[in-house]
PyMOL Python script that loads the backbone (N, CA, C, O; Angstrom):
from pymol import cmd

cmd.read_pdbstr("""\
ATOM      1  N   UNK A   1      91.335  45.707-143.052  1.00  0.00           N
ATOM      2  CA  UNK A   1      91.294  45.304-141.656  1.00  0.00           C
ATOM      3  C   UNK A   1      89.971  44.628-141.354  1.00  0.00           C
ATOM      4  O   UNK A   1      88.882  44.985-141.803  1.00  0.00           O
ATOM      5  N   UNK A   2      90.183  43.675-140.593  1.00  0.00           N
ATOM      6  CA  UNK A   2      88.679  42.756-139.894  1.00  0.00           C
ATOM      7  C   UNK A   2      87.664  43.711-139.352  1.00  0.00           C
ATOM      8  O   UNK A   2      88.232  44.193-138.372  1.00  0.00           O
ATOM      9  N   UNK A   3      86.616  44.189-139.432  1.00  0.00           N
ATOM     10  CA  UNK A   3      85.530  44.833-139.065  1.00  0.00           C
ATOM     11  C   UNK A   3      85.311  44.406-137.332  1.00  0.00           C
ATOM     12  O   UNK A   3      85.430  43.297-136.812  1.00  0.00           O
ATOM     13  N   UNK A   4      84.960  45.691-136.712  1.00  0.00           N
ATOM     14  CA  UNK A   4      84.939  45.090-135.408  1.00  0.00           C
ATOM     15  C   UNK A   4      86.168  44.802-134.189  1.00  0.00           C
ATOM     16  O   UNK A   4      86.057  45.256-133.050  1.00  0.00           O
ATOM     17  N   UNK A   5      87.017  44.202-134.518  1.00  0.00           N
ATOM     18  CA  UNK A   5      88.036  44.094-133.459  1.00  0.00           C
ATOM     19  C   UNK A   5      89.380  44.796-133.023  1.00  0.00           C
ATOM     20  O   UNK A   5      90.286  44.428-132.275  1.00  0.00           O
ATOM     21  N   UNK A   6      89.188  45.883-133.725  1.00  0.00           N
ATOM     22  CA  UNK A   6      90.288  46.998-134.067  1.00  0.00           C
ATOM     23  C   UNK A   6      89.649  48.370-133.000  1.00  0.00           C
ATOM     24  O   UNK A   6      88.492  48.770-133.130  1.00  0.00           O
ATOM     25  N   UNK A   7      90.709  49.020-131.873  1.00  0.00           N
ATOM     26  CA  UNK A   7      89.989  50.198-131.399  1.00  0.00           C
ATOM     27  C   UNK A   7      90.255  51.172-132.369  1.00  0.00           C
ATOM     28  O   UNK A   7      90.993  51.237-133.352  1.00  0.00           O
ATOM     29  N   UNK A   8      89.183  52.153-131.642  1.00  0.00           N
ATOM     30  CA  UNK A   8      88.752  53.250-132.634  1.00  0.00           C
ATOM     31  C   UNK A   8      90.311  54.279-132.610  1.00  0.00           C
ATOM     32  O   UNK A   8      90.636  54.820-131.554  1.00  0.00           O
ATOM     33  N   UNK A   9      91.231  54.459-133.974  1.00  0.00           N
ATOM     34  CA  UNK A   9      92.093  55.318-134.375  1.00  0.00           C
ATOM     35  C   UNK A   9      91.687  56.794-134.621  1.00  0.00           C
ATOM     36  O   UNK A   9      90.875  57.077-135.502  1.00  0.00           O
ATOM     37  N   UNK A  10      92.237  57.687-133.866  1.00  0.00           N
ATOM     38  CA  UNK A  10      91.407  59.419-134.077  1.00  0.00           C
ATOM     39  C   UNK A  10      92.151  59.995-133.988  1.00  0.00           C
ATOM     40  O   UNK A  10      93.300  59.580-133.837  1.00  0.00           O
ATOM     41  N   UNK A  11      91.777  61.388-134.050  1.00  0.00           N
ATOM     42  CA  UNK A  11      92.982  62.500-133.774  1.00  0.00           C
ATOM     43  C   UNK A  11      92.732  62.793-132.121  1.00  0.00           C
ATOM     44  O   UNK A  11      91.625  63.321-132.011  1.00  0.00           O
ATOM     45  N   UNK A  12      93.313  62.648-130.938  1.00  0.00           N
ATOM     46  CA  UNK A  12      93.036  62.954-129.753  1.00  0.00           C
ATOM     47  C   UNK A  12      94.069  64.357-129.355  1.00  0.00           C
ATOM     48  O   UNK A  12      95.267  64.296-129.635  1.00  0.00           O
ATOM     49  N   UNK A  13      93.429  65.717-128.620  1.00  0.00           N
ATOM     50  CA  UNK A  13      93.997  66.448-127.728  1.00  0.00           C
ATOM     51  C   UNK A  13      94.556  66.250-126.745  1.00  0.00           C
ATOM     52  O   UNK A  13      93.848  66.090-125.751  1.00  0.00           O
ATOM     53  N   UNK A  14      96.120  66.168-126.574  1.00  0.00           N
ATOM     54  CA  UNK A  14      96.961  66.024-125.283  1.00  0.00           C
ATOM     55  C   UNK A  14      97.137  67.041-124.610  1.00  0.00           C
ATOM     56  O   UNK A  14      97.901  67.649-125.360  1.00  0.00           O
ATOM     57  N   UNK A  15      96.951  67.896-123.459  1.00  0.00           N
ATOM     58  CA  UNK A  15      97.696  68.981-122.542  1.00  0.00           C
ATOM     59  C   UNK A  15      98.346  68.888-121.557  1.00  0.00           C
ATOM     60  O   UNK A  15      98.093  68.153-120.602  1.00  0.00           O
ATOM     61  N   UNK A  16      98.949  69.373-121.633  1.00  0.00           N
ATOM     62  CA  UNK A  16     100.009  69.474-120.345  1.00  0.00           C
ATOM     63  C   UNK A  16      99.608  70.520-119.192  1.00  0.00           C
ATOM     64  O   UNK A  16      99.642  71.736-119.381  1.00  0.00           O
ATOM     65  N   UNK A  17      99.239  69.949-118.028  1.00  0.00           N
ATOM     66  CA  UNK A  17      98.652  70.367-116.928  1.00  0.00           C
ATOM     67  C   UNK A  17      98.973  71.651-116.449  1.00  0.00           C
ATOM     68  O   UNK A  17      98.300  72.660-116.238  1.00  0.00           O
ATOM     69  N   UNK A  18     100.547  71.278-116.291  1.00  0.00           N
ATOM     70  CA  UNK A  18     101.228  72.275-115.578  1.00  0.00           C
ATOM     71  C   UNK A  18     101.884  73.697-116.351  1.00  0.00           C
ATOM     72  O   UNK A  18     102.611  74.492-115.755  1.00  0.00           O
ATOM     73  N   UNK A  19     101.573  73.803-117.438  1.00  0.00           N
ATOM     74  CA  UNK A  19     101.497  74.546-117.924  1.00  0.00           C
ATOM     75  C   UNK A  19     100.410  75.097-119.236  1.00  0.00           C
ATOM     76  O   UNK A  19     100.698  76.088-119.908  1.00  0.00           O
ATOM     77  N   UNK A  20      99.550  74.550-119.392  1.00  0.00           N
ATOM     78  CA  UNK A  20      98.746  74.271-120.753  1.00  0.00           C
ATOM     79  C   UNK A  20      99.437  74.073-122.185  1.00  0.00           C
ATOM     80  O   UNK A  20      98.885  74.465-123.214  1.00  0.00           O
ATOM     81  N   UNK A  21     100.626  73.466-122.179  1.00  0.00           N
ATOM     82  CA  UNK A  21     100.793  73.397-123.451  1.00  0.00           C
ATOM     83  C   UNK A  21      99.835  72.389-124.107  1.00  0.00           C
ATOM     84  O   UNK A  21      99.230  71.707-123.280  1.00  0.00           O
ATOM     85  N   UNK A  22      99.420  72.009-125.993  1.00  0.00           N
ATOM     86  CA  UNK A  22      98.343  71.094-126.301  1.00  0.00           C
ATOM     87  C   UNK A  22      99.647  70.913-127.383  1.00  0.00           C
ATOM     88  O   UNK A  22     100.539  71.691-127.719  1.00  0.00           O
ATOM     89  N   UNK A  23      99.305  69.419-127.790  1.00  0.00           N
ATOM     90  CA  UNK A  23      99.152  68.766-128.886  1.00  0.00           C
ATOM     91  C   UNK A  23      98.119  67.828-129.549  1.00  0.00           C
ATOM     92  O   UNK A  23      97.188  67.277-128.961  1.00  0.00           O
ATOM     93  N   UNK A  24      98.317  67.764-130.406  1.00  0.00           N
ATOM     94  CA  UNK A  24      97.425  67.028-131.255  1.00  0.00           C
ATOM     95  C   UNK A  24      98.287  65.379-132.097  1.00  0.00           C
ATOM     96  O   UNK A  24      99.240  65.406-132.876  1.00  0.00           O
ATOM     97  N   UNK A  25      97.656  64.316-131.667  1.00  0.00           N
ATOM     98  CA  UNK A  25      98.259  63.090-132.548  1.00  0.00           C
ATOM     99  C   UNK A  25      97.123  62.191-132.522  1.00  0.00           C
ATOM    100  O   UNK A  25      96.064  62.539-132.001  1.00  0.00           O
ATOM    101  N   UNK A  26      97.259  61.224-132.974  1.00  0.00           N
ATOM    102  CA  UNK A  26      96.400  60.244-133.414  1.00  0.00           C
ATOM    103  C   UNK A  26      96.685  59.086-132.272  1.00  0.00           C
ATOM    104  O   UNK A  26      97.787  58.859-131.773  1.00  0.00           O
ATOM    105  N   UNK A  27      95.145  58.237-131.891  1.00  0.00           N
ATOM    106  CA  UNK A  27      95.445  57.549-130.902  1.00  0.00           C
ATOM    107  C   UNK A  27      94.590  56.940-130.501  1.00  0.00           C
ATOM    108  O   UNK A  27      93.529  57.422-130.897  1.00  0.00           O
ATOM    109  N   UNK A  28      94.376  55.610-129.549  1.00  0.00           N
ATOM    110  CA  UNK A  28      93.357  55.225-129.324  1.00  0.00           C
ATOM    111  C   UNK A  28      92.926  55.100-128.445  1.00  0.00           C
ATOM    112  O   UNK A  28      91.874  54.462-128.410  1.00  0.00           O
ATOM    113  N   UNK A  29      93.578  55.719-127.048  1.00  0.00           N
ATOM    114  CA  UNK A  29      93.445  56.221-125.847  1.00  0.00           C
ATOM    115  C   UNK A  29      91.896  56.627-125.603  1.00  0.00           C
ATOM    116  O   UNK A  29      91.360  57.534-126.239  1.00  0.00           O
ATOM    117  N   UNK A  30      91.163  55.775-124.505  1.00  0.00           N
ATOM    118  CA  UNK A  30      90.004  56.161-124.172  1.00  0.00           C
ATOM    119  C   UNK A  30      89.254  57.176-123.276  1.00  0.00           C
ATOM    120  O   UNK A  30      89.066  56.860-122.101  1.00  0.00           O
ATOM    121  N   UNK A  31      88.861  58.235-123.680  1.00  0.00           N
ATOM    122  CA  UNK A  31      88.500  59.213-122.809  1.00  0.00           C
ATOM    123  C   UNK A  31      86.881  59.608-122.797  1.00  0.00           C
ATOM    124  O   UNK A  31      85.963  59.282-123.551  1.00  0.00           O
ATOM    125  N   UNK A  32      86.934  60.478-121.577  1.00  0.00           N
ATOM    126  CA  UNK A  32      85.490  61.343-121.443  1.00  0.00           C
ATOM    127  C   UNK A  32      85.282  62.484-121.834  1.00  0.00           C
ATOM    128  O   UNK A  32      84.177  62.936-122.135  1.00  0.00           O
ATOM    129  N   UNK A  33      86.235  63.009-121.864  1.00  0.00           N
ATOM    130  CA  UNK A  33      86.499  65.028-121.762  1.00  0.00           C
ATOM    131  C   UNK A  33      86.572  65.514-123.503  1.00  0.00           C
ATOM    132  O   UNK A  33      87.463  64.972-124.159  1.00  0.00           O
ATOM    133  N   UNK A  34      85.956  66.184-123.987  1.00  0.00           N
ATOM    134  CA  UNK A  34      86.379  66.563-125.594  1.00  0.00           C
ATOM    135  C   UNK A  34      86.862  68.099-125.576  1.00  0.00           C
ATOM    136  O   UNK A  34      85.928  68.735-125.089  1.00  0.00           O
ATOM    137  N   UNK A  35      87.859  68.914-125.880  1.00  0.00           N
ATOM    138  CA  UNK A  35      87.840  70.031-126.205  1.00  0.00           C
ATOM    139  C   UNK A  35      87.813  70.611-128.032  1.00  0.00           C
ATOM    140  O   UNK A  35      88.078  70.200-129.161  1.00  0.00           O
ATOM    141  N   UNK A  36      87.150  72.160-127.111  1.00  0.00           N
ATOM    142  CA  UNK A  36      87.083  72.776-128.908  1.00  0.00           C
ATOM    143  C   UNK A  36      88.490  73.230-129.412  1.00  0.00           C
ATOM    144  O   UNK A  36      88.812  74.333-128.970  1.00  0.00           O
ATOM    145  N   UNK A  37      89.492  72.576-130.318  1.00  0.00           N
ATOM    146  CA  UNK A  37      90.327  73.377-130.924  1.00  0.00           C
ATOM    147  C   UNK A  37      89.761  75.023-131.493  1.00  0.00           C
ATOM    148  O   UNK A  37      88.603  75.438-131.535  1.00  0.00           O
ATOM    149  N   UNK A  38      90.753  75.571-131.801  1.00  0.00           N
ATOM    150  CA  UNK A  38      91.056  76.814-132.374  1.00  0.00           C
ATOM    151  C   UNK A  38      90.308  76.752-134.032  1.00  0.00           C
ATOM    152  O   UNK A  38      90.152  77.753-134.732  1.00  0.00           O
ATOM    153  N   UNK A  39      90.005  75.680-134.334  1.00  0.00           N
ATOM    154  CA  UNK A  39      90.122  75.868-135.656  1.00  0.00           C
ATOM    155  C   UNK A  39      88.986  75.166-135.934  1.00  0.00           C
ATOM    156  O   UNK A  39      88.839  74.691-137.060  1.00  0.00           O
ATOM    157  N   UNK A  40      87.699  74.949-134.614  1.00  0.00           N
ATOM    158  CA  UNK A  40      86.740  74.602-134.637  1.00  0.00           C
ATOM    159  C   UNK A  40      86.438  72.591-134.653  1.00  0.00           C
ATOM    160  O   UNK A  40      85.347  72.026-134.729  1.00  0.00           O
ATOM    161  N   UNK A  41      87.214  72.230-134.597  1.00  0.00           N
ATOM    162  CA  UNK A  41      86.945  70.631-134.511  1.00  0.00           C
ATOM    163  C   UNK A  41      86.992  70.404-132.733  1.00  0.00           C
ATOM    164  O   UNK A  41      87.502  71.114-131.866  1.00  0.00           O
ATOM    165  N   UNK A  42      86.482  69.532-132.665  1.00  0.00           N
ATOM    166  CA  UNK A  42      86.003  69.118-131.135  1.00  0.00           C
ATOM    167  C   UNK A  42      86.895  67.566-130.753  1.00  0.00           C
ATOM    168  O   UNK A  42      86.458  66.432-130.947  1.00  0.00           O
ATOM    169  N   UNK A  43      87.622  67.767-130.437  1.00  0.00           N
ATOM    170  CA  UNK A  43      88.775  66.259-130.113  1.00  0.00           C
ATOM    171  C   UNK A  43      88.444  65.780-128.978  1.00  0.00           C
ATOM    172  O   UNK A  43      87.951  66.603-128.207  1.00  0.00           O
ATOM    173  N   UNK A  44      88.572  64.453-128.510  1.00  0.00           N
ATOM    174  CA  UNK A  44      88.899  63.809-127.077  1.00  0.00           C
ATOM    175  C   UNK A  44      90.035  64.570-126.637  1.00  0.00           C
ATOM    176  O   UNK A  44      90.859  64.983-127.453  1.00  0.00           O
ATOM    177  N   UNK A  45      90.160  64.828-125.147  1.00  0.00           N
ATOM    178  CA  UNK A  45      91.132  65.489-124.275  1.00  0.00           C
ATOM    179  C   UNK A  45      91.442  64.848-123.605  1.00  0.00           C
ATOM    180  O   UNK A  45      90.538  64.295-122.980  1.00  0.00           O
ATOM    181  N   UNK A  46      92.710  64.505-123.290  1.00  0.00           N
ATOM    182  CA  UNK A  46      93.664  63.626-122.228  1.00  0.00           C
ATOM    183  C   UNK A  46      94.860  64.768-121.585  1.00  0.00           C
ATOM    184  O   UNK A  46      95.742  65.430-122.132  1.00  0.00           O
ATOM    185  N   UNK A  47      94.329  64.604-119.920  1.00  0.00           N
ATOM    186  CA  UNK A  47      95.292  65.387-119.400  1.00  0.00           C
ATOM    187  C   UNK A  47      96.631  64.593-118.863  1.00  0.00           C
ATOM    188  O   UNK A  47      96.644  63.496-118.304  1.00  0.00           O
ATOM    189  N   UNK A  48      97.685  65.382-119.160  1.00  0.00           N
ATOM    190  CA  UNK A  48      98.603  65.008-118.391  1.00  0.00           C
ATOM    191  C   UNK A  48      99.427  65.562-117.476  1.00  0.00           C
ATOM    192  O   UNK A  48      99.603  66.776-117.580  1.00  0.00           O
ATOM    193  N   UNK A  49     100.086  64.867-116.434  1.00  0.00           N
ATOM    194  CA  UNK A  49     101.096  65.490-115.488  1.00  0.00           C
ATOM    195  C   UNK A  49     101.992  66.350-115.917  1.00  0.00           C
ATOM    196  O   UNK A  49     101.946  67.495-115.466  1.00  0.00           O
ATOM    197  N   UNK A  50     103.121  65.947-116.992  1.00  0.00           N
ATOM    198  CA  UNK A  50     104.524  65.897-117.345  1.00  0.00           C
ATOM    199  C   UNK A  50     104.311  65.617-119.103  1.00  0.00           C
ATOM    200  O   UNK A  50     103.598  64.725-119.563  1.00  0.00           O
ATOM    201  N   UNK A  51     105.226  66.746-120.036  1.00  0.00           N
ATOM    202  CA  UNK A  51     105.153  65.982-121.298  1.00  0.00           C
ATOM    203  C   UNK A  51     106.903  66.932-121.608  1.00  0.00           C
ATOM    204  O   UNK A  51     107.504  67.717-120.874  1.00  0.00           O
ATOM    205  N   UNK A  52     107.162  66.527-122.652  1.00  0.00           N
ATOM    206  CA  UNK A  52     108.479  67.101-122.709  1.00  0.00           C
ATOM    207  C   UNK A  52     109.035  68.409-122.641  1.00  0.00           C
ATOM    208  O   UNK A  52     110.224  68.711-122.540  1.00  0.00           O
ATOM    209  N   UNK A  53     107.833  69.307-122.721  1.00  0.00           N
ATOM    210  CA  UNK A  53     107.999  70.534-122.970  1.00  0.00           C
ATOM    211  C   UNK A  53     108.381  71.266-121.073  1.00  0.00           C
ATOM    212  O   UNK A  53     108.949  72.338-120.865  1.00  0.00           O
ATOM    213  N   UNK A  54     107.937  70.434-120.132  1.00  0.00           N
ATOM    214  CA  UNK A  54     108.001  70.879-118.881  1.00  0.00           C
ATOM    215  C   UNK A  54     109.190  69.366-118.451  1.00  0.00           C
ATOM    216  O   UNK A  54     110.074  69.785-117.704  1.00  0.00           O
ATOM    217  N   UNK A  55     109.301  68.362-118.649  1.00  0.00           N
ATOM    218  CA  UNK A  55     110.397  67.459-118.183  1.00  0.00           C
ATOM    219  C   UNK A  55     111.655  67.592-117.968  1.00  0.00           C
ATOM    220  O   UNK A  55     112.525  67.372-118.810  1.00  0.00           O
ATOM    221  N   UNK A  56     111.881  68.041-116.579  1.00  0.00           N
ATOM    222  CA  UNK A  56     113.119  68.101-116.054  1.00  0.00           C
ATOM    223  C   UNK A  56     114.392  67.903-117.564  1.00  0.00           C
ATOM    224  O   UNK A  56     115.204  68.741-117.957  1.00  0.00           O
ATOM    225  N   UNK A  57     114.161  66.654-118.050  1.00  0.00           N
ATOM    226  CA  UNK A  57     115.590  65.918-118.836  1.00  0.00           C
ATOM    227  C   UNK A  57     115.032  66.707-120.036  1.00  0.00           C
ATOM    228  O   UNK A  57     116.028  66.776-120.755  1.00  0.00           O
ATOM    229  N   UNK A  58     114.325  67.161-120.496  1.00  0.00           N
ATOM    230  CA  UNK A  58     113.995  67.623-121.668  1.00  0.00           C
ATOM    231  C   UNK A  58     114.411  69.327-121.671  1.00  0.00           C
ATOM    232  O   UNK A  58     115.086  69.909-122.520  1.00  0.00           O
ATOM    233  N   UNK A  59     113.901  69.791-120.683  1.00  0.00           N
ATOM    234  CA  UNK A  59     114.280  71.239-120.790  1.00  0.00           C
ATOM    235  C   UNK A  59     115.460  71.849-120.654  1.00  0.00           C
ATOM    236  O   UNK A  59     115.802  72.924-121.145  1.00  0.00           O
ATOM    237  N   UNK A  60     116.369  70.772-119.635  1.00  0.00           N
ATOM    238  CA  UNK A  60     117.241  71.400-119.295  1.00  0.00           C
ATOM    239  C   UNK A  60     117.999  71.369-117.677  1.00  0.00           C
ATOM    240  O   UNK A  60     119.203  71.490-117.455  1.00  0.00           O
ATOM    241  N   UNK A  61     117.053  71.198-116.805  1.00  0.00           N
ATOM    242  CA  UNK A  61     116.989  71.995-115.838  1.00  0.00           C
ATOM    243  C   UNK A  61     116.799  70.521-114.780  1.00  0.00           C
ATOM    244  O   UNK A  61     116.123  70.514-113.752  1.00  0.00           O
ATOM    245  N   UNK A  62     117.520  69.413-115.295  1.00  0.00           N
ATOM    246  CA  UNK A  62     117.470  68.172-114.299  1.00  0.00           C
ATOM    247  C   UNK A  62     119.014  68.550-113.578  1.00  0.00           C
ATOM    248  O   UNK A  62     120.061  68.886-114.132  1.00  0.00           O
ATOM    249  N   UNK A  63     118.695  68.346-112.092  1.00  0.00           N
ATOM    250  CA  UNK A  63     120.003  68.485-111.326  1.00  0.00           C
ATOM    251  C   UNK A  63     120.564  67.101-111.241  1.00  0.00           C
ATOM    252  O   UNK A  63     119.962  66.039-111.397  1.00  0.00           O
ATOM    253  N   UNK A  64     121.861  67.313-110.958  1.00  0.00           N
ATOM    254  CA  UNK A  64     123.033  65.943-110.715  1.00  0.00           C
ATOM    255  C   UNK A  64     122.853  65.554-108.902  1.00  0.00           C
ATOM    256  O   UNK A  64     123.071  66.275-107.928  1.00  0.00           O
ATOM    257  N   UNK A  65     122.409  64.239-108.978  1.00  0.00           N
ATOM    258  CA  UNK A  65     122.623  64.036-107.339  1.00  0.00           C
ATOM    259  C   UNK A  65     123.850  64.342-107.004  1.00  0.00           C
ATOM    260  O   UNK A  65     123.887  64.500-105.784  1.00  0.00           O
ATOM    261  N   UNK A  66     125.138  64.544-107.614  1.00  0.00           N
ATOM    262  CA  UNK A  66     126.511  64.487-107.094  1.00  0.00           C
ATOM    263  C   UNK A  66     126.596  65.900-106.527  1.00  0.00           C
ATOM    264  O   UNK A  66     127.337  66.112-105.567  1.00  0.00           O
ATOM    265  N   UNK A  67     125.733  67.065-107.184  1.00  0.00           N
ATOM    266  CA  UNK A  67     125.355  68.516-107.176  1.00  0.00           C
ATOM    267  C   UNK A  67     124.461  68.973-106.058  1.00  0.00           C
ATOM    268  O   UNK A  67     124.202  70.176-106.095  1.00  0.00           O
ATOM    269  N   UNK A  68     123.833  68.159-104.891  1.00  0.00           N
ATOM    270  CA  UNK A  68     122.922  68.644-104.223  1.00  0.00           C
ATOM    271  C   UNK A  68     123.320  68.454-103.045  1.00  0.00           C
ATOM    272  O   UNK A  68     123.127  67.429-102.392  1.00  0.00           O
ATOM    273  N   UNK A  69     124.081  69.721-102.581  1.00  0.00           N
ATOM    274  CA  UNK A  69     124.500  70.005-101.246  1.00  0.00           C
ATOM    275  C   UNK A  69     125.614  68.757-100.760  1.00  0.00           C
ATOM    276  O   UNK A  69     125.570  68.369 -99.592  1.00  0.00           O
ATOM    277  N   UNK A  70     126.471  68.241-101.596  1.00  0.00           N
ATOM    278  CA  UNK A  70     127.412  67.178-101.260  1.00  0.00           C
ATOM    279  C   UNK A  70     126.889  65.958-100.665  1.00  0.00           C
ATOM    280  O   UNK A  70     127.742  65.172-100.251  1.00  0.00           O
ATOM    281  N   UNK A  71     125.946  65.707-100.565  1.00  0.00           N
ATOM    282  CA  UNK A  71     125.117  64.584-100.306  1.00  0.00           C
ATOM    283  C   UNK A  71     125.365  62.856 -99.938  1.00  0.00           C
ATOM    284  O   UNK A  71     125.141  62.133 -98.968  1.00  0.00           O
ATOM    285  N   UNK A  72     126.038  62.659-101.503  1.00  0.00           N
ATOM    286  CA  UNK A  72     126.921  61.906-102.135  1.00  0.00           C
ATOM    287  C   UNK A  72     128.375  62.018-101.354  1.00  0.00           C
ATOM    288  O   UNK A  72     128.803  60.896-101.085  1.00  0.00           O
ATOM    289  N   UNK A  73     128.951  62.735-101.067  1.00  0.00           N
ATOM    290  CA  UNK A  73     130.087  62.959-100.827  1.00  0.00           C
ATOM    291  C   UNK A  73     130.693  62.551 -99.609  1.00  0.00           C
ATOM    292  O   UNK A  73     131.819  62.186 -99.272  1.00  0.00           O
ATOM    293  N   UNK A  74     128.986  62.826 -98.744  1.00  0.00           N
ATOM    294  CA  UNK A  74     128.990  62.688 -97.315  1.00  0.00           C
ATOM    295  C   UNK A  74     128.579  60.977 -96.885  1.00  0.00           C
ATOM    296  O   UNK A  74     129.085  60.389 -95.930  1.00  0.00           O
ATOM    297  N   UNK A  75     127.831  60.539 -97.578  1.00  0.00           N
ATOM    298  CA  UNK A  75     127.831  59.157 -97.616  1.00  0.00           C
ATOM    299  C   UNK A  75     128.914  58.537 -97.751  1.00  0.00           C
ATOM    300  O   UNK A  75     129.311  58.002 -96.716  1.00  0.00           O
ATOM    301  N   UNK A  76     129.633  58.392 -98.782  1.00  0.00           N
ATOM    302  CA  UNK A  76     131.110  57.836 -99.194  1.00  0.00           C
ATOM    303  C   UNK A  76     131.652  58.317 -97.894  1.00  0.00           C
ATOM    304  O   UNK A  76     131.583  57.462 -97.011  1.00  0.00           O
ATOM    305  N   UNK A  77     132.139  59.378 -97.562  1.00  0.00           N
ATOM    306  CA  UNK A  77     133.032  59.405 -96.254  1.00  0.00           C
ATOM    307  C   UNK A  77     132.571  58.803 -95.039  1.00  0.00           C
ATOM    308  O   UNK A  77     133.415  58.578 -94.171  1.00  0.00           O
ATOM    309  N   UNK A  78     131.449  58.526 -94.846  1.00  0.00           N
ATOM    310  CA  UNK A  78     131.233  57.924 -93.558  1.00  0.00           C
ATOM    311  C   UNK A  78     131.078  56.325 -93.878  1.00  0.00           C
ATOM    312  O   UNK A  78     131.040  55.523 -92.945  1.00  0.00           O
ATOM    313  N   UNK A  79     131.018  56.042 -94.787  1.00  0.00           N
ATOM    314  CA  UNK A  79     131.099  54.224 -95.011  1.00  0.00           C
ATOM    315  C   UNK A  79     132.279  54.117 -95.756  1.00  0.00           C
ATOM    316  O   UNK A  79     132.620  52.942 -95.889  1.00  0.00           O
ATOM    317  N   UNK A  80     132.976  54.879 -96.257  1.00  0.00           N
ATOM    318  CA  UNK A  80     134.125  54.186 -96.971  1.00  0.00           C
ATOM    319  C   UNK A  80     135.198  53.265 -95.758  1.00  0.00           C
ATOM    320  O   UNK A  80     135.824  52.301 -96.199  1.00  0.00           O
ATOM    321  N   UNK A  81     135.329  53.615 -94.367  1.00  0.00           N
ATOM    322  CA  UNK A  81     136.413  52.324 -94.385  1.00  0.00           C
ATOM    323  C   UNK A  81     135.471  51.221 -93.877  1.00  0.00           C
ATOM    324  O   UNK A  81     136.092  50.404 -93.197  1.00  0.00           O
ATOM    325  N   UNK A  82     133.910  50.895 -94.022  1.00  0.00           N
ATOM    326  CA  UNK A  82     133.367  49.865 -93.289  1.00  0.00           C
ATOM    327  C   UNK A  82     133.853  48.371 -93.992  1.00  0.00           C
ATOM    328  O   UNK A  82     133.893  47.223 -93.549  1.00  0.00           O
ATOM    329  N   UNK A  83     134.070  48.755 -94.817  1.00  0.00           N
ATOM    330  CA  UNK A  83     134.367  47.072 -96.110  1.00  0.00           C
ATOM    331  C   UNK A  83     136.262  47.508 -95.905  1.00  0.00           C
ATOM    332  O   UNK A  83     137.095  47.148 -96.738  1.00  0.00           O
ATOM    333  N   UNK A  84     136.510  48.076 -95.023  1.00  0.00           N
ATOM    334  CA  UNK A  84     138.285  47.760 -95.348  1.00  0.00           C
ATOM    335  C   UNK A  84     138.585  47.240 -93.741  1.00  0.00           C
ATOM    336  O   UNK A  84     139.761  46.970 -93.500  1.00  0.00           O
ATOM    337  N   UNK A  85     137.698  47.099 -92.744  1.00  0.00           N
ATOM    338  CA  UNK A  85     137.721  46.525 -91.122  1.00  0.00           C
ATOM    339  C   UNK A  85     138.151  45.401 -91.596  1.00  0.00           C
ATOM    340  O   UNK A  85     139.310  45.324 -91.189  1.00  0.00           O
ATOM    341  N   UNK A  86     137.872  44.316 -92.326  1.00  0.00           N
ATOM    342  CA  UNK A  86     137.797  42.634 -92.152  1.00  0.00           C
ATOM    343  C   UNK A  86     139.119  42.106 -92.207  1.00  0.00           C
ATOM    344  O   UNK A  86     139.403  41.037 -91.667  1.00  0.00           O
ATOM    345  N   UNK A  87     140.170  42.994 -93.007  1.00  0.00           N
ATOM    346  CA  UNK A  87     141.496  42.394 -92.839  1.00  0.00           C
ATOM    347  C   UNK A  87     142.006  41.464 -92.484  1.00  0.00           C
ATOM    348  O   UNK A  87     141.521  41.432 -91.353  1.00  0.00           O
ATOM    349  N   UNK A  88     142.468  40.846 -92.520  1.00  0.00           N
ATOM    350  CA  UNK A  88     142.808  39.108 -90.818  1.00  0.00           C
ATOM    351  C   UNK A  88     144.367  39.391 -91.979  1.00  0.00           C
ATOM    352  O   UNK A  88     144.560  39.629 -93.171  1.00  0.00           O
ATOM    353  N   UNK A  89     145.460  39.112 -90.326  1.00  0.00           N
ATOM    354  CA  UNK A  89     146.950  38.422 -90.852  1.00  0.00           C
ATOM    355  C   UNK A  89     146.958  37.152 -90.884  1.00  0.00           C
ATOM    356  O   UNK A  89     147.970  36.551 -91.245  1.00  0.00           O
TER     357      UNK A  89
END
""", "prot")
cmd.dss("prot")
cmd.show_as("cartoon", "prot")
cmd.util.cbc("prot")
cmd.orient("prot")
């Protein structure tokens, strides 16, 4: 590789906010924050919101709009005959 124009490739610490889960991957994501792993190495730390382990579609636990209090159901009935008025004989 060309010297110089390549960012720096590392092992970076990911956590997940909302619950502390961590991983570890390689990356070139720029940060300030370093934490101490368990096993004594000191990584860049990048927090995040949301990672799969807490994501609605990942865990399990994403609801169906068709499922939330008939919602859906109630829309359709109050506009369904607006597009059938225009009729002409």
């Amino acid at each position: 590789m060309k010297e110089g124009i390549h960012p720096n490739y590392r092992e970076v610490c990911f956590v997940d906010l909302s619950n502390g889960f961590k991983f570890v991957t390689r990356s070139t994501v720029q940060t300030k924050e370093t934490v101490k792993m368990d096993d004594g190495r000191e990584l860049p730390l990048v927090k995040l919101e949301t990672t799969s382990e807490t994501h609605p579609f990942y865990t399990g636990t994403q609801k169906s709009i068709d499922n939330l209090g008939g919602r859906v159901e109630k829309f359709r009935n109050k506009f369904a005959r607006v597009g059938l008025a225009k009729k002409s004989a």
